[in-house]
C-alpha positions in Angstrom: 78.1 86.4 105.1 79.9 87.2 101.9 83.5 86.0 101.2 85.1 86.6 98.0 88.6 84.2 97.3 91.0 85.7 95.3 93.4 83.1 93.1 96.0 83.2 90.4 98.7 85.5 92.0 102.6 84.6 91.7 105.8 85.4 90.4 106.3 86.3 87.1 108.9 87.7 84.5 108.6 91.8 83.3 106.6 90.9 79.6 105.1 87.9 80.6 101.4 87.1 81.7 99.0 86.7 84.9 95.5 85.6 84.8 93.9 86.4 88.7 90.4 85.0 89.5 87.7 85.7 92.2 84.7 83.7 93.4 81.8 85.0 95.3 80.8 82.2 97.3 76.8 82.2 98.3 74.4 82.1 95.4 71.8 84.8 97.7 74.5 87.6 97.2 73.5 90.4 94.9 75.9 92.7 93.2 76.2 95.7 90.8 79.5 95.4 90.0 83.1 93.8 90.9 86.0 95.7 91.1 89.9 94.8 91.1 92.2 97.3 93.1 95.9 96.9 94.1 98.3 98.0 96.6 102.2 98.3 96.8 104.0 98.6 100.0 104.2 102.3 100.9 101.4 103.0 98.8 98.0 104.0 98.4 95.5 101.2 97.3 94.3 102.4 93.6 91.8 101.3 91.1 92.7 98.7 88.4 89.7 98.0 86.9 85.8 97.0 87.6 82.3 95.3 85.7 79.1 95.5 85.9 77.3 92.1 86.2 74.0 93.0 84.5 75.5 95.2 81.3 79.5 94.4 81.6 80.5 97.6 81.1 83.8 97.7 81.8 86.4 101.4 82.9 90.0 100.7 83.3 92.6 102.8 85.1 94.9 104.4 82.6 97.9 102.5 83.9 96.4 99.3 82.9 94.2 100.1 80.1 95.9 97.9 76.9 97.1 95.2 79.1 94.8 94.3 81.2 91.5 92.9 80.9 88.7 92.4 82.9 85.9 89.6 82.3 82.7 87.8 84.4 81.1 84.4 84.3 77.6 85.5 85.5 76.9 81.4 85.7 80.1 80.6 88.1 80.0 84.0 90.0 83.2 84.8 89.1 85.5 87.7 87.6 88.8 87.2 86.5 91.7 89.8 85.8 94.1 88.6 82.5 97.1 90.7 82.8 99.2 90.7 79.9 102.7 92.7 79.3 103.2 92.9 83.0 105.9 95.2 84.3 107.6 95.7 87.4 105.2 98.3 88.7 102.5 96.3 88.6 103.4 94.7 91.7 101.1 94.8 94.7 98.6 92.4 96.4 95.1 92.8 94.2 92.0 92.7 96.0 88.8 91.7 94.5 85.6 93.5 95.5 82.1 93.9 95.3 80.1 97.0 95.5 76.3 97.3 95.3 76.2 100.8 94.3 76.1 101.8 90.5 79.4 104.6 91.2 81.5 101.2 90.2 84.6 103.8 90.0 84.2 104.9 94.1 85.9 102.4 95.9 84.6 103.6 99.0 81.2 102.0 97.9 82.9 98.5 97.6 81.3 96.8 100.4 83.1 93.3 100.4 86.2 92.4 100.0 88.7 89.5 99.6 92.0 88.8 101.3 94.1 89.6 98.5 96.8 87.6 95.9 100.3 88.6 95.7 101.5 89.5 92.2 105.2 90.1 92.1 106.8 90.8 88.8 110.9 90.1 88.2 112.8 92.2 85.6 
């Protein structure tokens, strides 16, 4: 079995900065790619940003893209999420996930999935 533990959520003030991390646990696990995805109350769960293990190419939804960046530690098994310039809207519980299929941008291919980290952010 898989598990994936999302960490790093909180509060924070509108400008200021986040850094959320997720570790795949078992070392047998095999990957193409780790996503990040969020969801507000009353909304639908979107796409923040994803990687690729192997090449770490990395696509960014355009609501994110400037702030946010995505990274991997191949070694540890584990992506992180630095989000910088946060505003208000970015608020939602991020999931980290894991998808085996090389469409990293179909989040219906994500086949594991963490618990999720609350990120709330103050004006």
């Amino acid at each position: 079995q898989v598990q994936l533990v999302e960490s790093g959520g909180g509060l924070v003030q509108a400008g200021g900065s986040l850094r959320l991390s997720c570790v795949v646990s078992g070392r047998t696990f095999s990957s193409y790619a780790m996503g990040w995805f969020r969801q507000a109350p009353g909304k639908e769960r979107e796409f923040v940003a994803t990687i690729s293990w192997s090449s770490g190419n990395t696509y960014y939804a355009d609501s994110v893209k400037g702030r946010f960046t995505i990274s991997r530690d191949n070694a540890k098994n584990t992506v992180a999420l630095q989000m910088n310039s946060l505003k208000p809207e970015d608020t939602a519980v991020y999931y980290c996930a894991a998808t085996r299929d090389i469409s990293m941008l179909n989040q219906y291919k994500y086949s594991y999935w963490g618990q999720g980290t609350q990120v709330t952010v103050s004006s």
